[in-house]
MIPAVO-189179 format. One record per residue (C-alpha): residue number from 1; x, y, z. Coordinates in steps of 0.001 Angstrom, whole numbers. Example, Ala and Ser with C-alpha at 12.3 -4.5 7.8 and 13.67 -1.06 7.14 Angstrom:
BEGIN
ATOM seq       X       Y       Z
ATOM   1   12300   -4500    7800
ATOM   2   13670   -1060    7140
END
This chain:
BEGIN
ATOM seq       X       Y       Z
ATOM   1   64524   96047  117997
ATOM   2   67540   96564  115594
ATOM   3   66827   94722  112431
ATOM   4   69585   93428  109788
ATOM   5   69565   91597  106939
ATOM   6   72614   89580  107156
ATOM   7   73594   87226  109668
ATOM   8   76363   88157  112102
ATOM   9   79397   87370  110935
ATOM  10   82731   85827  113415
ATOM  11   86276   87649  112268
ATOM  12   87430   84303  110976
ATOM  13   84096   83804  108593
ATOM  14   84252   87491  107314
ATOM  15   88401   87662  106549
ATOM  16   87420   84500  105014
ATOM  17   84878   86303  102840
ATOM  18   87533   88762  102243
ATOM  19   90081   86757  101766
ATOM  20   92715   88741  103821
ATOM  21   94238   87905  107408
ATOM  22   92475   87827  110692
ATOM  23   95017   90256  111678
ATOM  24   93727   92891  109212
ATOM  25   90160   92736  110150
ATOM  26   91127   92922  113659
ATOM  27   93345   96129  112829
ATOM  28   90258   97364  110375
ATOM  29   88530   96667  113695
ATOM  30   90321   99044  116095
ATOM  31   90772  102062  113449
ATOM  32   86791  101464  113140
ATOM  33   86630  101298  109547
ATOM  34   85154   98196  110293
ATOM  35   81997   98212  113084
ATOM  36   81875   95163  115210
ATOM  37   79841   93912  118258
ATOM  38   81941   92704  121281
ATOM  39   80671   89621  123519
ATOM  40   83153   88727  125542
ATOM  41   85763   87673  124458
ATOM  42   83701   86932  120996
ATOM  43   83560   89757  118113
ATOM  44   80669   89692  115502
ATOM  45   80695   91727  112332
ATOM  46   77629   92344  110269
ATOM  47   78475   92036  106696
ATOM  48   75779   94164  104994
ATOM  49   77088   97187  107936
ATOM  50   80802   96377  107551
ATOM  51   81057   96658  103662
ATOM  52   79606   99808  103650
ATOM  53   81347  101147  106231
ATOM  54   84498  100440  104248
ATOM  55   82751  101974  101002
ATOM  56   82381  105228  102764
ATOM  57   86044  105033  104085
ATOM  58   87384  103933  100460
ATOM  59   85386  106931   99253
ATOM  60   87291  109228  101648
ATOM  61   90808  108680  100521
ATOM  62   89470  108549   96804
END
């Protein structure tokens, strides 16, 4: 059983959190700087996975 501490979050809640564009999660998405789940037609980001997933990146290019 996987086990996270944060709910799932849709792309519209977490570039809400982020306060940038669907569009750029989506693209953060595809370049998999940002790790999603795929249901469908439905994507779900974990938040707790997906900000430090884009702390590791950021620390790459730093």
């Amino acid at each position: 059983m996987i086990q996270t501490k944060s709910q799932p979050m849709t792309v519209s809640e977490f570039s809400a959190f982020l306060r940038v564009s669907r569009h750029k999660v989506y693209e953060k998405i595809r370049s998999g700087e940002i790790p999603a789940l795929h249901f469908g037609r439905r994507v779900l980001i974990d938040l707790d996975e997906a900000l430090e997933s884009m702390r590791r990146e950021r620390g790459k290019t730093a």
